[in-house]
C-alpha positions in Angstrom: 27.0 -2.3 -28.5 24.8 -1.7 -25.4 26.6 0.5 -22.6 27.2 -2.4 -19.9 28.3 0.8 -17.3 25.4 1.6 -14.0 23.2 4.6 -14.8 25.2 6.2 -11.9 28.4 6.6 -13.9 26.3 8.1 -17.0 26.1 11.4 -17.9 22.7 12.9 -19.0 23.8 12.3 -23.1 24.0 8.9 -22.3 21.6 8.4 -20.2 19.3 9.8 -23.0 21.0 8.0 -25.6 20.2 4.6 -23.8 16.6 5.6 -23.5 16.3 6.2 -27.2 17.9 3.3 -28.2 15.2 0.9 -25.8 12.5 3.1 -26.5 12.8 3.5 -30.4 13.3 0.4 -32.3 10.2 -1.0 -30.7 8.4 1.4 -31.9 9.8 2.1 -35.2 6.6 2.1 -37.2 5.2 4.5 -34.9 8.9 6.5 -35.6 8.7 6.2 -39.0 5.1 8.2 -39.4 6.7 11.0 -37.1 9.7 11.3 -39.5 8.0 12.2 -42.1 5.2 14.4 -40.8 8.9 16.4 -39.1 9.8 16.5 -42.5 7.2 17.7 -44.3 6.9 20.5 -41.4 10.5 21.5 -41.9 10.1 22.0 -45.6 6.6 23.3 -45.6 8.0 26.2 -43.5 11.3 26.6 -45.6 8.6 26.7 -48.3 6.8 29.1 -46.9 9.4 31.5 -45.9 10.8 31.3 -49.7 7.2 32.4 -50.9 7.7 35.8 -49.4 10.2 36.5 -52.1 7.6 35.7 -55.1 5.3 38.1 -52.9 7.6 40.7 -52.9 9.3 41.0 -56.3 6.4 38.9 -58.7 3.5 41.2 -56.9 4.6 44.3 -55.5 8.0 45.1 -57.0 6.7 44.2 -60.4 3.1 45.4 -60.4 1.7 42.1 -61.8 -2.3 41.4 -60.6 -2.7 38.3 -61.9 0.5 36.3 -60.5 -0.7 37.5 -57.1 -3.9 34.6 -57.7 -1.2 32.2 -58.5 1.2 32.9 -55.6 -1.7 33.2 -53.0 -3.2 29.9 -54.0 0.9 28.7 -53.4 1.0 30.5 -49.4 -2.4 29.3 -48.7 -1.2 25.8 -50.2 1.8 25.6 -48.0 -0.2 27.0 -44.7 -2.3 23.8 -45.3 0.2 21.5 -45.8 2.0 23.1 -42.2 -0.6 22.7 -40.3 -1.4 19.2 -41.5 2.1 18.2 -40.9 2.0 20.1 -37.3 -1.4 18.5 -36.4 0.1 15.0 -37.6 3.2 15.4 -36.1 1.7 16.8 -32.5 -0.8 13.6 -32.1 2.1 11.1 -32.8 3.8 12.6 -31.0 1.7 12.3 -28.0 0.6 8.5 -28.9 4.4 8.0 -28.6 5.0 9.4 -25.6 1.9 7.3 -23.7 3.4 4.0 -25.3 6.8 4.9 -23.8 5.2 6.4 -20.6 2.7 3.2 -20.1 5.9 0.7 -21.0 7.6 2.7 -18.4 5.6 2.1 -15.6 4.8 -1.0 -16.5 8.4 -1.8 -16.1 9.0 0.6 -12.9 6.2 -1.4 -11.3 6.9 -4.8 -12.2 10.9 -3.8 -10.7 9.7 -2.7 -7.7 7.5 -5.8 -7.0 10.4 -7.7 -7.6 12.1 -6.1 -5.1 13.1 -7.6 -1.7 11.1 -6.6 1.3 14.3 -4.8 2.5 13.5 -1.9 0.1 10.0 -1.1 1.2 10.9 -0.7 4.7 10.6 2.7 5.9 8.9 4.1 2.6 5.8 4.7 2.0 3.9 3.3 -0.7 2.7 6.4 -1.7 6.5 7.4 -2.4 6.8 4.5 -4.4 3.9 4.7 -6.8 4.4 8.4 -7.0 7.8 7.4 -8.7 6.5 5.1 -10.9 4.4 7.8 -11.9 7.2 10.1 -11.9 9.5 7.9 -13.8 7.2 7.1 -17.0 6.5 10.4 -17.4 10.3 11.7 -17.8 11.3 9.2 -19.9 8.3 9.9 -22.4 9.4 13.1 -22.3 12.8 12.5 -23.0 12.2 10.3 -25.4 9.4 12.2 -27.7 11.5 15.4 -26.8 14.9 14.2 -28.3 13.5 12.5 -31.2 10.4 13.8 -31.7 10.4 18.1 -31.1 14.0 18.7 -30.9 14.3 16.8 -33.9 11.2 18.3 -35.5 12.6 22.2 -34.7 15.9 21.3 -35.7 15.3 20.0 -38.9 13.0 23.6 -39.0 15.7 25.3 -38.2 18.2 23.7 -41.0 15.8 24.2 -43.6 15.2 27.8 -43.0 19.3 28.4 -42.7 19.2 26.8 -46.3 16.9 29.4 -47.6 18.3 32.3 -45.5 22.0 31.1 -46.9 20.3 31.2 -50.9 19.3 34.4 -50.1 22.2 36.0 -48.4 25.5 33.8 -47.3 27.2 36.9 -45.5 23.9 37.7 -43.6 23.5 34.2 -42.9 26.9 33.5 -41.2 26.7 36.5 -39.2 23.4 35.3 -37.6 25.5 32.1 -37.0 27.4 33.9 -34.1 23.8 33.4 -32.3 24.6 29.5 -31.6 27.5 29.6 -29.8 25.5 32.3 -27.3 22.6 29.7 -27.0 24.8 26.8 -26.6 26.5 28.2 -23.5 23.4 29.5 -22.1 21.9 26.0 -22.4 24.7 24.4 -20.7 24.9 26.6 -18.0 21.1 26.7 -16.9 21.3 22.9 -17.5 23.7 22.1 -15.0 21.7 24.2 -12.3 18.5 22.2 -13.4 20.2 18.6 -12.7 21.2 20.0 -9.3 18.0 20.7 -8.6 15.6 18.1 -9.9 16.5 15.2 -7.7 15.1 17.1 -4.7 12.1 18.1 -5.9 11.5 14.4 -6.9 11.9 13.4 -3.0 9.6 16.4 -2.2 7.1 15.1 -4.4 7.1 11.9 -3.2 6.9 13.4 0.6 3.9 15.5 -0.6 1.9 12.7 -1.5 2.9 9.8 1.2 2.0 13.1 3.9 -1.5 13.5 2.1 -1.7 9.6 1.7 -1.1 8.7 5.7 -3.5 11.7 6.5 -6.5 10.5 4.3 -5.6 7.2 5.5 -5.7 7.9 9.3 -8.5 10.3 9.2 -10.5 8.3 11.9 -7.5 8.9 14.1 -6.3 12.4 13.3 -10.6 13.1 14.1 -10.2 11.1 17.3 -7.1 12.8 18.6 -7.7 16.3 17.4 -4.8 15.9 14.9 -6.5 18.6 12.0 -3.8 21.1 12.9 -0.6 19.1 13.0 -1.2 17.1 9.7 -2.2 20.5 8.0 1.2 22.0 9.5 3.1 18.6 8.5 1.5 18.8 4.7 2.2 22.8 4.2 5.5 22.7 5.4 6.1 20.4 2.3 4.1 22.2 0.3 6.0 25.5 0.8 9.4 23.0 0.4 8.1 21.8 -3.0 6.9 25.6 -4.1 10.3 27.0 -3.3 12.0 23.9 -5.4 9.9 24.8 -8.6 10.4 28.0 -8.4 14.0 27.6 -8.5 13.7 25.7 -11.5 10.9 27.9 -13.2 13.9 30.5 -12.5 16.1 29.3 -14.8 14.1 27.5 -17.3 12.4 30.5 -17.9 15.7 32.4 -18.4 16.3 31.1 -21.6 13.5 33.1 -23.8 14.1 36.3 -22.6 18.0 36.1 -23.1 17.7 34.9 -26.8 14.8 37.6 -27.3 17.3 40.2 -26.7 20.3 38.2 -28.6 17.8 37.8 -32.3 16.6 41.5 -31.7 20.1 42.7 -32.1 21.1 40.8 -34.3 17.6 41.6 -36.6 18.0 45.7 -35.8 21.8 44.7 -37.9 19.6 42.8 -40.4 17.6 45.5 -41.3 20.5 48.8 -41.5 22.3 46.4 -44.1 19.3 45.1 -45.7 18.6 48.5 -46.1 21.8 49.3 -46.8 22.4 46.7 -49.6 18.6 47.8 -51.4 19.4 51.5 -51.5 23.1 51.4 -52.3 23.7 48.2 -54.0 20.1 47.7 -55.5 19.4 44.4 -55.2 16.0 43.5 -54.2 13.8 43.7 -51.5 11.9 40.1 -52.2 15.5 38.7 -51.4 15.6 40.5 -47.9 12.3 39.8 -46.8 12.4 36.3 -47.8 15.8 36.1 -45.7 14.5 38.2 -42.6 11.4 35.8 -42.8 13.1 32.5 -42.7 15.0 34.1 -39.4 12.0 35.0 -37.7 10.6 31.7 -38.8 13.6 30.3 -37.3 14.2 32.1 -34.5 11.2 30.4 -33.0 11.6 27.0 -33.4 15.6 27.4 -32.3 13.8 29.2 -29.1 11.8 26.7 -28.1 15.0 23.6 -28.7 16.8 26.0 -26.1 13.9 25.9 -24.1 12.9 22.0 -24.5 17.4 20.6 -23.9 16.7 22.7 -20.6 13.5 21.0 -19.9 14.5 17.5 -20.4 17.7 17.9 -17.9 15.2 17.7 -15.5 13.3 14.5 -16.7 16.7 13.2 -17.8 17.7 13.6 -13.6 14.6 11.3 -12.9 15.3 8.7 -15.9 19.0 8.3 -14.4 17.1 7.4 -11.1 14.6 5.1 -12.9 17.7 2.9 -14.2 19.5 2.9 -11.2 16.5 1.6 -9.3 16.1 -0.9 -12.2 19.7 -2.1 -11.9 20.2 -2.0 -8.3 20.6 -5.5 -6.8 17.9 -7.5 -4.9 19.4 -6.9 -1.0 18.5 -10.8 -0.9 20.2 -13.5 -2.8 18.0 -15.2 -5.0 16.9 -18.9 -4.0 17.7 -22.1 -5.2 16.3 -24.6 -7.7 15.8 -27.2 -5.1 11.7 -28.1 -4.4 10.6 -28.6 -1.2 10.8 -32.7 -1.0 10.9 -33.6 2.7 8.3 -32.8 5.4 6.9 -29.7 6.6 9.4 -29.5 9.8 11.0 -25.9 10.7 14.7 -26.1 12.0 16.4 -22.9 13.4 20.3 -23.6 13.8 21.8 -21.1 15.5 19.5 -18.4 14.0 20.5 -14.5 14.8 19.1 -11.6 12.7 19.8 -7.1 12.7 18.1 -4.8 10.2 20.7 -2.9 11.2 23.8 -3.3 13.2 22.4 -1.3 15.9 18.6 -2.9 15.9 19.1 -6.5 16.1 16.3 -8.8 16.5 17.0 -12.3 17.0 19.8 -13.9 19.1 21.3 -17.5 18.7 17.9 -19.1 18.6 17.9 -22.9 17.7 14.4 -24.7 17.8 12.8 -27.6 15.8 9.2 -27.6 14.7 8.0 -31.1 14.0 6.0 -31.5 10.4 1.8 -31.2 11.2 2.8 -29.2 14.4 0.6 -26.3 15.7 2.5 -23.7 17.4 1.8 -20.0 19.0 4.8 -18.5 18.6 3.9 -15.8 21.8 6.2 -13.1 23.2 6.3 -8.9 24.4 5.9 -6.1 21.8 9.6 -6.3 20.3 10.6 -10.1 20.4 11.1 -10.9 17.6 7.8 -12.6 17.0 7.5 -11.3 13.3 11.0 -11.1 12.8 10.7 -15.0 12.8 7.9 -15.4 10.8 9.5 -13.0 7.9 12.7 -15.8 8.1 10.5 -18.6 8.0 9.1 -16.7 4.6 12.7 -15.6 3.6 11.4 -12.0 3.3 15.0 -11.9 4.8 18.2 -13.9 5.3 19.6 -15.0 8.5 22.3 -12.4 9.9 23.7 -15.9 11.2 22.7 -19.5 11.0 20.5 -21.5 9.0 17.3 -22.2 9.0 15.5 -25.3 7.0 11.8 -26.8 6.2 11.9 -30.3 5.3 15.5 -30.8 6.1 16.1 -28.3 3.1 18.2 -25.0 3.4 15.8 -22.1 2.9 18.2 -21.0 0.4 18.3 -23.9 -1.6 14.7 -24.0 -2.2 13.4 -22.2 -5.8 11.2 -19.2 -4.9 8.1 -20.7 -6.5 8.4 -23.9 -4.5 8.7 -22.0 -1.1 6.0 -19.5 -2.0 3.7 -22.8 -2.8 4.9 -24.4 0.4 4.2 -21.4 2.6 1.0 -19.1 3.1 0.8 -15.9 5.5 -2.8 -15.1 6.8 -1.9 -11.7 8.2 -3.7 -9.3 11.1 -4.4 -6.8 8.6 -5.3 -8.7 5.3 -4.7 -7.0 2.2 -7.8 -7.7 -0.3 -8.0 -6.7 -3.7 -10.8 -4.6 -4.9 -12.9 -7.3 -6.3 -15.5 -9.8 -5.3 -15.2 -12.5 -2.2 -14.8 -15.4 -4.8 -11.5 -13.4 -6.6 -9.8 -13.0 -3.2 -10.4 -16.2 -2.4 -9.1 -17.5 -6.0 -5.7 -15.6 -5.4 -5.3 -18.2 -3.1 -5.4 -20.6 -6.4 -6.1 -19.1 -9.4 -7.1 -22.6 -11.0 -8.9 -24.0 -8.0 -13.0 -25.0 -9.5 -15.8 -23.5 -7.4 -16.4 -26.0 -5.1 -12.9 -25.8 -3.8 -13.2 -21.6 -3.7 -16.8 -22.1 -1.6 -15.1 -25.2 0.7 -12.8 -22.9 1.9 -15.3 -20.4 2.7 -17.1 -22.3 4.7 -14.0 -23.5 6.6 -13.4 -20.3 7.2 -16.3 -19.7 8.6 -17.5 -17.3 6.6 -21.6 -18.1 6.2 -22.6 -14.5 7.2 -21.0 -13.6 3.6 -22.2 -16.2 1.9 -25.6 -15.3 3.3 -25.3 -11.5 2.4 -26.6 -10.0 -0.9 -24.3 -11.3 -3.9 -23.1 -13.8 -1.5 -19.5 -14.9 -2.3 -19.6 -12.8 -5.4 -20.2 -9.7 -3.5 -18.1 -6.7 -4.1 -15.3 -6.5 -0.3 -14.6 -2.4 -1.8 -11.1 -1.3 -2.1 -8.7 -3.0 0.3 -12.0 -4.7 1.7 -13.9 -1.8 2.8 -17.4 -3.1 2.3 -16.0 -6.2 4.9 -15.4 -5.9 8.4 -12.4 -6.3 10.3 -13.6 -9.9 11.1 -15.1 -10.9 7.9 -12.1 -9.9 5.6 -9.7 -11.8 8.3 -12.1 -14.5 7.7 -11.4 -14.2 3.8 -7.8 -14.0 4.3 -7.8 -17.7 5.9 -10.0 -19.0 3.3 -7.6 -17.7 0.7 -4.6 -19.4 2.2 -6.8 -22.5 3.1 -7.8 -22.9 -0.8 -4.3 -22.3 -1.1 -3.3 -25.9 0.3 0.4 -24.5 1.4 2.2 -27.3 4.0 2.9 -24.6 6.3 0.3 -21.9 7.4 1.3 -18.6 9.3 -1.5 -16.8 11.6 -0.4 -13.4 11.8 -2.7 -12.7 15.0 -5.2 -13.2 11.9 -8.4 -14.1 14.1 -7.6 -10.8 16.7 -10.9 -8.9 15.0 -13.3 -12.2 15.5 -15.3 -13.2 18.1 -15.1 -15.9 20.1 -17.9 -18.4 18.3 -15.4 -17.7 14.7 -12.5 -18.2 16.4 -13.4 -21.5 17.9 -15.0 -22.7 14.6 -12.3 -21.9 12.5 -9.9 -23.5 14.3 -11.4 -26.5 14.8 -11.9 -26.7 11.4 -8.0 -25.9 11.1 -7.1 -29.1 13.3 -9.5 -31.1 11.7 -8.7 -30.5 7.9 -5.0 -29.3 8.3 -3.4 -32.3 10.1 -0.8 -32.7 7.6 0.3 -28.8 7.6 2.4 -27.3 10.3 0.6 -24.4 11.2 2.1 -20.7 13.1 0.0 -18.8 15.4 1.4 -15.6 16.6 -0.7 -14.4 19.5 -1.4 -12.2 22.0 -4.6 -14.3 23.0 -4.5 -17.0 25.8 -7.7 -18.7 23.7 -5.1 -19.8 21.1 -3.2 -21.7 23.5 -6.1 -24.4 24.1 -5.7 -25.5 20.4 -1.8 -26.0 19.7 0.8 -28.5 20.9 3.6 -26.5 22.0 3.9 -22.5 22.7 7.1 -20.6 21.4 8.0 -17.9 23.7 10.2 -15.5 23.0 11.8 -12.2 24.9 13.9 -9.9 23.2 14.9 -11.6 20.6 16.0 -14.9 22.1 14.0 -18.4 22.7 13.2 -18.2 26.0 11.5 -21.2 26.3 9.4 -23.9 23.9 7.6 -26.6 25.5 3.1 -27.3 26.4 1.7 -24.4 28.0 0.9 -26.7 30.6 4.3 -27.4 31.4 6.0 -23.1 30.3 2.8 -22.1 33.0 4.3 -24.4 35.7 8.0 -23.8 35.2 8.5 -19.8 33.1 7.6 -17.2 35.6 8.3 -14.7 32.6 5.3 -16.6 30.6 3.3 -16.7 33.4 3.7 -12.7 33.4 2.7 -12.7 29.9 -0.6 -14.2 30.1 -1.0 -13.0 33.6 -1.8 -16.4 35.0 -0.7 -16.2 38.3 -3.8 -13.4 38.9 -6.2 -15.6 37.1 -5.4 -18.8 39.5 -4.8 -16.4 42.7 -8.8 -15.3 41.2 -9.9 -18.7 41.0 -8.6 -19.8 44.5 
């Protein structure tokens, strides 16, 4: 039965346990081929480490030429056969790793898109892919380290106690006392490894968000003369990160010297009663050396197993974290079943909204938005402009109230049917690297060609479509080959080919000039007169093409009505647009 208890209450045994038992089955085939090449590597080496015997006492001790042909062609024989089975063994093994790696991140991913916006606040998404990175890598390496090398080496390591045990029982137990030594060694560098690996995860991630923002805001850090202060920022993590690993390099690297001094002692007692037992008691040297040579055989593979359980405490500290990001709770409630039914009206009932309880945003605000309305929703830096338009998308709940489109609690509504109903056209569009004509398509993945090349044009967008490659041109990652204007441009035709009853203008036509802006939204009033449509806006321009103007001012409605009539009654929104100047000016 599947262990129903969080990854947080799990110690590392479990934690691995649970990753074998998802990772293996599925791959069983793939398990099965790595069985037996560990097998045949196990006994090869026994194999081989019996031989020594037959070299001793058929060829040496006994003087016989022509047995040495035969025994040769055996050692060279089994050398082959090793080294098949280790060649085997090392590419599944790797091919087994990657599948569990890829299905890792795939997973990772696919958990943190699923996420509510809550969780990416204040991280940067360099933090995030570097754990998805992070994360499939540990648990491949947990998973083809427990049941793939530690498995291998241990099933080494029995096989060679078998032959040294044939050989020599009383030898054989005394090298036993070795175990317990490791064992407690192990545990103790592995709790100092767990300590340590969860910071030098976050340090990681704050490595490469730091080298991410800088690369990202080069034309700025050139502008302001920033060189120094990013280098300053990066090396100061850099030497954080250093110090980390060398903790851990510390004491993962503790564990071969300490058993090369525990097997040397115990091989300098090997060799006095070896000795001992030849010259006194007379039996034979072939039985020694095939005894000291399964214990060097297996001295190696028992070292690295105390080196590898040390190594995957560390990846088993990031797997814990993978599962409790995996389990952890959507901050959000998930929606409804309900589809969206009524008309595209927006209701705010006694709407108030905090990310934090010291940072709240919105205050008691109460407003209705008729269905086919256009409104600016206008207001300072801080209003709580795109606090509002996050509700309206449910990217958040409502600290208090309610808030409805088509008479239908936001809540109630399924996610598909308010992500069909609603479409964002944002100041900085995110494009994917791709052509114009896939952008566009996001908008509707099924739409035909005409509809993707309408919607270009609506946009306003004939400079592209007059370019080389037209609308199949490539826009570069995030729309780099575009400019600010033209990818804005393909943002709106993506959420016009979109056909969502309610349309969001992020300040979405700030990088275009005054021709596009005028064209667009004419097209917009002329083509969208069934959608409600959302401008937030800094620019008075705007104004001229909705019906009513939103305005907020720290977080409260402080006042909704024509700009005609907020320009003749709000001195505040007079301030905002500075149109008391502009008439004094025209006077």
């Amino acid at each position: 039965m599947a262990d129903v208890r969080p990854a947080s209450n799990l110690s590392p045994s479990e934690i691995a346990m649970r990753l074998l038992r998802e990772a293996v089955p599925a791959r069983w085939k793939l398990y099965a081929l790595s069985l037996v090449c560990m097998v045949g590597v196990a006994g090869f080496t026994a194999a081989f480490a019996w031989s020594t015997k037959l070299i001793v006492n058929d060829v040496f001790v006994a003087g016989d030429a022509v047995a040495a042909y035969g025994i040769a062609a055996l050692v060279v024989g089994l050398a082959l056969a090793k080294a098949g089975s280790d060649y085997a063994n090392a590419v599944v093994g790797v091919v087994f790793a990657r599948s569990v790696s890829a299905a890792t991140q795939k997973r990772v991913f696919a958990a943190f898109l699923d996420k509510d916006v809550w969780h990416f606040l204040g991280t940067p998404a360099a933090k995030h892919m570097a754990d998805v990175k992070l994360y499939g890598q540990a648990a491949g390496k947990v998973v083809v380290g427990l049941a793939n090398r530690l498995l291998t080496d241990g099933l080494t390591v029995i096989a060679l106690l078998a032959v040294m045990i044939w050989q020599d029982p009383l030898m054989s137990l005394v090298s036993l006392i070795l175990f317990p030594a490791i064992f407690l060694l192990i545990s103790t560098l592995s709790r100092r490894i767990k300590s340590v690996a969860r910071v030098e995860k976050e340090l990681t991630g704050t490595l490469q968000a730091l080298g991410t923002e800088s690369f990202d805001g080069v034309r700025t850090i050139k502008s302001y003369g920033l060189e120094e202060k990013s280098k300053a920022r990066f090396n100061a993590a850099v030497d954080a990160l250093e110090e980390r690993i060398l903790s851990i390099a510390k004491a993962t690297s503790a564990t071969m010297p300490a058993m090369e001094v525990m097997g040397g002692l115990v091989l300098g007692g090997f060799v006095v009663y070896a000795a001992w037992q030849t010259i006194t008691v007379g039996q034979s040297p072939g039985e020694f050396t095939a005894f000291i040579t399964a214990f060097l055989l297996a001295y190696q593979p028992a070292e690295r197993v105390s080196k590898l359980w040390v190594d995957v405490q560390k990846s088993l500290a990031h797997v814990q974290q993978m599962y409790e990001i995996l389990e952890a709770p959507p901050r959000r409630p998930q929606g409804g079943n309900a589809e969206l039914a009524g008309q595209p009206s927006i209701t705010f009932d006694a709407v108030s909204f905090a990310y934090s309880e010291n940072a709240p945003a919105l205050h008691d605000v109460s407003l209705d938005i008729r269905a086919g309305e256009r409104i600016a929703i206008v207001g300072g830096s801080g209003a709580g402009k795109t606090t509002l338009i996050d509700l309206v998308q449910r990217f958040y709940d409502p600290t208090a109230g309610t808030i409805r489109i088509g008479g239908q609690d936001l809540r109630d509504l399924s996610e598909p049917a308010m992500r069909n109903a609603i479409a964002l056209i944002a100041q900085d569009v995110f494009l994917f690297e791709g052509t114009v004509r896939e952008n566009v398509r996001d908008g509707r993945p099924d739409a035909e060609d005409a509809a993707v090349i309408e919607a270009v044009r609506r946009a306003a967008l004939d400079d592209v479509l007059a370019a080389d490659g037209g609308i199949d041109a490539q826009v570069g990652p995030g729309g780099a080959f575009l400019s600010g204007g033209q990818r804005q441009r393909v943002g709106i035709a993506r959420a016009l080919l979109r056909g969502a009853r309610v349309l969001i203008f992020d300040e979405a036509t700030s990088a275009l000039d005054a021709a596009n802006e005028r064209r667009i939204m004419e097209n917009l009033i002329a083509t969208q007169s069934g959608a409600t449509l959302l401008f937030v806006t800094h620019r008075a321009a705007t104004l001229a093409y909705v019906d009513r103007v939103l305005f907020l001012q720290e977080g409260r409605l402080a006042g909704f009505d024509r700009h005609a009539a907020l320009s003749r009654s709000n001195a505040a929104y007079r301030t905002l647009f500075n149109l008391d100047k502009t008439a004094d000016a025209a006077e």
